[in-house]
N, C-alpha and C positions, 0 to 999 in steps of 0.2 A: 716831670721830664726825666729820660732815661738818662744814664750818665752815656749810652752812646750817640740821643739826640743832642746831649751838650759837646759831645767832640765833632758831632759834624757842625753842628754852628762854630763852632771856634776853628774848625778846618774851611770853610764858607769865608769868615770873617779872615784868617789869614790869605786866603787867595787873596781876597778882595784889596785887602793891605798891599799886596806883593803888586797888581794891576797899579794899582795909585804909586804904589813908587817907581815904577817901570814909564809909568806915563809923565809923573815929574822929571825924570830923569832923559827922558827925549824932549820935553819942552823946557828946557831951561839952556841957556848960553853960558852959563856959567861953571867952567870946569868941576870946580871944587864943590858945587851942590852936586853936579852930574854924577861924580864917582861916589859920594854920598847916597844918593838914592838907590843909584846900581848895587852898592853894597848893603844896602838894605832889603832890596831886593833878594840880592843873594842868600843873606837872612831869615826873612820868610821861607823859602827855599829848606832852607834846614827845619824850621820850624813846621811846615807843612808835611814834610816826608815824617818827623818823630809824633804828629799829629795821627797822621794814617798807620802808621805803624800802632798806635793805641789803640784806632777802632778797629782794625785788624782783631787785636790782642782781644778785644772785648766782642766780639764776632764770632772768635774762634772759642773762647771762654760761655759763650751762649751758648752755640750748638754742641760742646762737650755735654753743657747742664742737661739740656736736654734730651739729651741720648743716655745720658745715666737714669735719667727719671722711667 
């Protein structure tokens, strides 16, 4: 596997992280889980944008290669 099939799984698998705590975080009554998960949320959030900014980087870094070839 390429290392930018491996960042799109790990950007896939953080969405997926982000939905689940978005959706714990409207199904619970209880405050103090609630701004937990939100901020987790938020989390993913950063982790997802310095995800895409990678495969960007490694995107960009490909089609240099191959225009020098």
């Amino acid at each position: 596997m390429t290392v930018k099939k491996d960042l799109e799984k790990a950007l896939a698998a953080a969405q997926a992280a982000k939905g689940t705590y978005a959706t714990f975080a409207t199904s619970t009554d209880d405050q103090g889980a609630q701004t937990m998960f939100e901020q987790m949320a938020q989390d993913m959030d950063r982790h997802i944008a310095q995800l895409n900014s990678r495969v960007s980087e490694t995107s960009e870094t490909k089609l240099s290669n191959r225009q020098q070839e």
